[in-house]
C-alpha positions as CSV (number, residue, x, y, z in Angstrom):
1,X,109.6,108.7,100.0
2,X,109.1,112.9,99.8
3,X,111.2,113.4,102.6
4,X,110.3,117.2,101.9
5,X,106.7,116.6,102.0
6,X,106.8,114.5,105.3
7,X,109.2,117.5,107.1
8,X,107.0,120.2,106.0
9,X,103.7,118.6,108.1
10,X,105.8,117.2,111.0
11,X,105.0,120.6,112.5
12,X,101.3,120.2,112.2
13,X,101.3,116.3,113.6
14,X,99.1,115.8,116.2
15,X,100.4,112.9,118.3
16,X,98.0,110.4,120.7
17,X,98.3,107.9,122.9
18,X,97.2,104.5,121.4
19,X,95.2,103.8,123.9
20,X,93.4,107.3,124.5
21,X,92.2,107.0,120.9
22,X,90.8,103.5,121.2
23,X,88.9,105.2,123.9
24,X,87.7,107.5,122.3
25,X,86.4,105.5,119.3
26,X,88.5,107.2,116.3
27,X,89.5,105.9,113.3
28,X,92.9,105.6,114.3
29,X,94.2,102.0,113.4
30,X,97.3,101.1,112.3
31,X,97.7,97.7,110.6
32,X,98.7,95.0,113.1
33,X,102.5,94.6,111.5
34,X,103.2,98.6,111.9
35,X,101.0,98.6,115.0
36,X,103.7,95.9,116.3
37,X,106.5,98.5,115.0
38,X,104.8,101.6,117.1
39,X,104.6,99.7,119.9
40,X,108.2,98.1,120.4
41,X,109.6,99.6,123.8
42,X,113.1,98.2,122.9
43,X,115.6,99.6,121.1
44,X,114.8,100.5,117.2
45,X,118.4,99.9,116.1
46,X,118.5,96.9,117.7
47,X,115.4,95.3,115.8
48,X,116.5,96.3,112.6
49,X,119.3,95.1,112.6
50,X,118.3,91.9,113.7
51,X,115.6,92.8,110.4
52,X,118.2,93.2,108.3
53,X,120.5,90.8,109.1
54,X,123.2,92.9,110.3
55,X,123.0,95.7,107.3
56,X,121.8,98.3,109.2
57,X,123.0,101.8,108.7
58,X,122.6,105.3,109.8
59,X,122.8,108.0,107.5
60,X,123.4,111.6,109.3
61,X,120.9,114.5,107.1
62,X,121.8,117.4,109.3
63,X,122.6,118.1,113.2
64,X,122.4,121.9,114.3
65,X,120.9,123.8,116.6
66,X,117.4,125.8,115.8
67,X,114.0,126.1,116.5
68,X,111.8,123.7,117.5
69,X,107.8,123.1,116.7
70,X,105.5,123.7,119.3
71,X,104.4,120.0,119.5
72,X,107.9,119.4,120.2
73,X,107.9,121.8,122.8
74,X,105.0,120.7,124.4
75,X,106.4,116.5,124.7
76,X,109.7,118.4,126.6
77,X,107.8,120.9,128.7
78,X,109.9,123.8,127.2
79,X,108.9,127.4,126.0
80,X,107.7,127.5,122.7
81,X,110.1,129.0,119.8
82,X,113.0,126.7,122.3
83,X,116.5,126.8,120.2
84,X,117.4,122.8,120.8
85,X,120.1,120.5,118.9
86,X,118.5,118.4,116.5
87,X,119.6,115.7,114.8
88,X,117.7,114.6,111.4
89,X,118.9,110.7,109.9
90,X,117.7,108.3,108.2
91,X,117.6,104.5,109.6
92,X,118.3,101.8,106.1
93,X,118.2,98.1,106.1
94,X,120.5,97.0,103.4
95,X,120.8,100.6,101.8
96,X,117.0,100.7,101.8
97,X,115.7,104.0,103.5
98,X,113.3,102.7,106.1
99,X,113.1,105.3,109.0
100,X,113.4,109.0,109.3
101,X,114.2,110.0,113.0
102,X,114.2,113.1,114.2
103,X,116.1,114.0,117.9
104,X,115.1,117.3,119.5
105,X,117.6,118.0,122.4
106,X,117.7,120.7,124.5
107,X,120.5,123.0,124.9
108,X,120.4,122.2,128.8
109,X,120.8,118.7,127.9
110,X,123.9,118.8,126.6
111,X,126.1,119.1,129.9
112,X,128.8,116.6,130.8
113,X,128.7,113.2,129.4
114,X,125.5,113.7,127.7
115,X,127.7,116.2,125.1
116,X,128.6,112.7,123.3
117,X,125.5,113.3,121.4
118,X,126.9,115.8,119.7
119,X,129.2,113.5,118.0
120,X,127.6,110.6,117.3
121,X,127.8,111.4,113.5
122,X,126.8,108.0,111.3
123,X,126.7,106.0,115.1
124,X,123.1,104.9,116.0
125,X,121.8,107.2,118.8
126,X,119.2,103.9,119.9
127,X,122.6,102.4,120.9
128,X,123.9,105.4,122.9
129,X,120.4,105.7,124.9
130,X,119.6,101.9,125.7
131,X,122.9,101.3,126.6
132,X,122.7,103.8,129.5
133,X,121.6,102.4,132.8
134,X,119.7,105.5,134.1
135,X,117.7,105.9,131.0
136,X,114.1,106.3,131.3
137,X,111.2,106.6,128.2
138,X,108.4,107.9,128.8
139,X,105.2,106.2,127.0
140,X,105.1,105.5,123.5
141,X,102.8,108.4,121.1
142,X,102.0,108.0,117.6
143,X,100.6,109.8,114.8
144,X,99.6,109.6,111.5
145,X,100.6,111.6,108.2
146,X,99.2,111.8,104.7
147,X,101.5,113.3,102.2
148,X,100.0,115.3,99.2
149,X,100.9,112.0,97.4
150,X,98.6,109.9,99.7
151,X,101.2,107.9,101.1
152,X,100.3,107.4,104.8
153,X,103.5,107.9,107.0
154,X,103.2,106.5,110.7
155,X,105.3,108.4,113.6
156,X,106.3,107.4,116.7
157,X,107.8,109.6,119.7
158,X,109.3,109.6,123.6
159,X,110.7,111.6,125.4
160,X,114.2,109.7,126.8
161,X,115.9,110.8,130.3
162,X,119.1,110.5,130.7
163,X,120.1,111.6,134.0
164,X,117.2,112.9,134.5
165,X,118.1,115.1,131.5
166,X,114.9,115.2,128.4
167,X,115.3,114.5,124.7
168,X,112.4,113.6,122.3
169,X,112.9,111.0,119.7
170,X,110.3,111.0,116.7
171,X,110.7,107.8,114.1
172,X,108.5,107.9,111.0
173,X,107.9,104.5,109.4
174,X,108.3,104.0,105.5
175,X,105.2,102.2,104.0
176,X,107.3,98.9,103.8
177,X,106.4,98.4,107.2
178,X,102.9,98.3,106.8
């Protein structure tokens, strides 16, 4: 996987509603096992574990603040050029990179409890967010990526409240899920 490649377009991804494509007749299709992936409203840590028979792993790239792309801005209804904490890992299944995730969340987020997100570190944020009672997610959008390789990379995103507090989650599926 060019990790490189995939980051430098994630600004440019133009995310859609499943269903508002179908409408609209594009060629938009997943195939039906990653369309099963993009679709899952349950927890993403939780089904690969249960993938990978218990070897699942996170493995923490980076988490700082900076500045977010305007798609990103956009899903969280902030001002574009937003400074926001954002936390870049990779999701493996027996040491096998599988997912790049990518957690965009705002500075006004991060007030009381909701700070643990800071320190998650290695930890599985999917765990953190479905285990809250008050969580929310809003709809599932997906997009589609071709690297200058021609590997197509599929995304998925929400926006999760926690306390009525935002943060977008985007997961890019590695071509073994297709």
């Amino acid at each position: 996987m060019d990790i490189a490649s995939l980051k430098h377009l994630l600004p440019t991804a133009l995310w859609h509603s499943l269903k508002d494509e179908k409408a609209r007749g594009r060629q938009f299709s997943p195939s039906a096992q990653i369309l099963n992936w993009l679709n899952d409203e349950g927890s993403l840590t939780q089904r690969l574990i249960k993938f990978s028979n218990d070897q699942f792993s996170v493995n923490l790239l980076s988490q700082k603040d900076k500045t977010i792309y305007s798609n990103e801005a956009l899903a969280l209804n902030v001002i574009p050029q937003s400074i926001a904490n954002v936390r870049e890992v990779f999701l493996l299944c027996a040491k096998k990179e599988m997912v790049f995730a990518r957690t965009v969340i705002p500075l006004s987020t991060l007030t009381g409890n909701l700070q643990e997100l800071l320190q998650l570190k290695n930890k599985p944020l999917g765990a953190y967010l479905f285990s809250q009672p008050d969580m929310i997610r809003d709809p599932i959008e997906i997009t589609q990526i071709q690297l200058p390789s021609g590997e197509v990379i599929w995304g998925r995103r929400s926006v999760f409240y926690i306390s009525d507090k935002p943060l977008l989650v985007s997961e890019y599926f590695f071509t073994c899920f297709a």
